[in-house]
N, C-alpha and C positions, 0 to 999 in steps of 0.2 A: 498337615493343614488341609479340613476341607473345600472342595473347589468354590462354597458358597463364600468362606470368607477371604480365600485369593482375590473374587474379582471382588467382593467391598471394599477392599484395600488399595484396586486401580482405581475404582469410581470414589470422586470427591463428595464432599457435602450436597453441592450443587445437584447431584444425579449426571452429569455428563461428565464424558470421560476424558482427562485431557489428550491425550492420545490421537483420541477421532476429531476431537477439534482441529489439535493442530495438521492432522492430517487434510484435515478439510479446508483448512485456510491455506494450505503448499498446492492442492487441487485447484484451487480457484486460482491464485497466483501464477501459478506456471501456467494457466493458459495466457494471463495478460500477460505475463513474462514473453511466450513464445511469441503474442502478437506484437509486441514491440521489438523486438529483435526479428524478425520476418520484417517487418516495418525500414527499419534502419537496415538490414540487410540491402534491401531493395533500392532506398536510396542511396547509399554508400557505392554500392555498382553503377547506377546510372552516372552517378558524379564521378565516379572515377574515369570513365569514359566519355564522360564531357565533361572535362575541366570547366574552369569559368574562364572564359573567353574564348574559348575554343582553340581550333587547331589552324596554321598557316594549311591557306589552299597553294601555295605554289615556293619553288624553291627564290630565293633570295641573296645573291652571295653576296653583294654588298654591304646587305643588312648581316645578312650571317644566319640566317633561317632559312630549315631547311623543311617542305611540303609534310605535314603531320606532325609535326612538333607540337606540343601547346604556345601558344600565343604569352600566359602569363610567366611560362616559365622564361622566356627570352625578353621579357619586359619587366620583370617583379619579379625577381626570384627567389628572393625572402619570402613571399605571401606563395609564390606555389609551392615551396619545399616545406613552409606550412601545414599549406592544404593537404598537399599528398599525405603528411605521414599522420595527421590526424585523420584525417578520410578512411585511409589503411588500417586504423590504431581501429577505428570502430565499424571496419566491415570484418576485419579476423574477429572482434571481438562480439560482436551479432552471431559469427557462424559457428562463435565457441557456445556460447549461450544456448544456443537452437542444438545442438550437439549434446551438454548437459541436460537441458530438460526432457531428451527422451530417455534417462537413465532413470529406473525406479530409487536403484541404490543409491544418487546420489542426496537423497533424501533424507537416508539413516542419522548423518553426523548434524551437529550445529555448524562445527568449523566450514565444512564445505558449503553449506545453505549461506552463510557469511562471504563464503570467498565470490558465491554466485553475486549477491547484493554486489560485491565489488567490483565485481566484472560487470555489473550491468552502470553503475555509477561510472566506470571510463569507459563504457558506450557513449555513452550521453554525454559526458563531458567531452570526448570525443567529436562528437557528432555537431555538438554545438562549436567546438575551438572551429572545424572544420567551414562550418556557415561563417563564420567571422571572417576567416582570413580569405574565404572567397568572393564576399560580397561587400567587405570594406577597404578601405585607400587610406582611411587616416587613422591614424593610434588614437584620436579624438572616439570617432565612430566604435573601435573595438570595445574602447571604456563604458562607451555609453550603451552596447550592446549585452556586454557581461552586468553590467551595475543592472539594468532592466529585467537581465533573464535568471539570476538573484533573488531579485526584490519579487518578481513571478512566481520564483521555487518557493519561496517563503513563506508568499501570499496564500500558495497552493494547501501546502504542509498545514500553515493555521486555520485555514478555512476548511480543511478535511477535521481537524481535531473540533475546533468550534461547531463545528455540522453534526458531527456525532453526537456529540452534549447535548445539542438542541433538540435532534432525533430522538434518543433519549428518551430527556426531562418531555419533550410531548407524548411520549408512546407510554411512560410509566400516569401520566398524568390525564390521558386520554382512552378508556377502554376502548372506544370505538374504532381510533385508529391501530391499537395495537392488534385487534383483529384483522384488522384489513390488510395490515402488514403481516400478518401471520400466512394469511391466505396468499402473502404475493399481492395484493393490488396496489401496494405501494411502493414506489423506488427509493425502499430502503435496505440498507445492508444485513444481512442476516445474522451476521454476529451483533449486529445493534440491537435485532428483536428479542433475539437469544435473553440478551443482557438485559436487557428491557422486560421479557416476559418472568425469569427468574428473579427480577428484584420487587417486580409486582408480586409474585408469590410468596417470597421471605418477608415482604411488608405485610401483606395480608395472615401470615401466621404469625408474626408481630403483635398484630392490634387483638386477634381473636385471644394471644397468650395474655396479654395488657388487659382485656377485658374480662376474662376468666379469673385475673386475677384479682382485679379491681371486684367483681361480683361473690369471692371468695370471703374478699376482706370484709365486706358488707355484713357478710351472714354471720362469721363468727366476731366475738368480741374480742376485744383487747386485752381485758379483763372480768373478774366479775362484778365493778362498779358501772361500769359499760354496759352490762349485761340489762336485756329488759324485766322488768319483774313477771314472774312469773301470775296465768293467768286462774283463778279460781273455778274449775272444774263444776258448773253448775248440777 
């Protein structure tokens, strides 16, 4: 097999190739992957070293506390032992995260790219139980904190899908803007313009094939009743 039609065979209809694509969508990803795991890194250490409510300044033996202990955990020890192992759950699992994204290989597989998405999802689940059980008192409050940051993720998720559509349907429907976004002057996603710029071009050899055709049908007849009569040759 010649090497010209090995790489036709990588490259799609489209003219890009999915390979560089998806390689380029794991480039951009891992860096917001690394800034939110550096992110939660950061805070997961500071919380762990300052519980919420801090530490006893002096020893206590009546009470039974003793100078540097946490305060929560000798008063609410159900919400510190919480806190701690959620807190912990998503500081190892930030410094796992930040550990995987400086591997090139661990790129190659899907499974792995999966197991990463999973490990960044009990970050955050993580990170959030963690805020909950540090900064509320009533099972009331936790409900109302989880049903909010829920109804937030969700909100999030459809208004990223609806955003895209609308970018889009403007950018195929807009020449000027899809220039502009071509150049970068616009804060739109690059895989949007991509999509956008090749559905502009598959329309456009659409209409010119539609119209070559319709101008075909024109010229010749259908038949020879159809046909015009022919002209006498002065």
């Amino acid at each position: 097999m010649s090497p010209g039609r090995q790489d036709s065979r990588r490259v799609p209809v489209g003219g890009v190739d999915a390979d560089e694509e998806r390689n380029k969508w794991f480039r951009e990803m891992r860096g917001w992957l690394m800034v939110v795991a550096t992110v939660a890194a950061s805070m997961t250490y500071q919380a762990g070293l300052n519980p919420p409510g801090g530490f006893w300044q002096e020893d206590d033996k009546v009470a039974g506390h003793k100078a540097g202990n946490p305060v929560l955990r000798d008063s609410i020890n159900f919400r510190y032992q919480t806190f701690y192992y959620l807190n912990s759950t998503a500081f190892v699992t930030s410094l796992v995260i930040m550990v995987l994204l400086m591997s090139e290989r661990f790129y190659r597989t899907e499974t792995k790219v999966v197991a990463l998405m999973v490990t960044t999802f009990v970050d955050l689940a993580s990170l959030v139980g963690a805020y909950i059980a540090g900064s509320t008192r009533f099972m009331s409050s936790c409900i109302y904190v989880i049903v909010i940051t829920g109804v937030a993720f969700l909100c999030v998720i459809a208004m990223g899908e609806v955003l895209g559509k609308i970018c889009g349907f403007i950018l195929k429907t807009s020449p000027c803007m899809l220039r502009l976004a071509m150049r970068n002057w616009c804060p739109v996603p690059r895989d949007v313009v991509d999509r956008a710029a090749r559905q502009v071009v598959l329309d456009r050899a659409g209409q010119r094939k539609a119209a070559a055709s319709a101008a075909g049908n024109k010229q010749r007849p259908c038949c020879a009743c159809c046909a015009p009569p022919p002209t006498d040759d002065v």
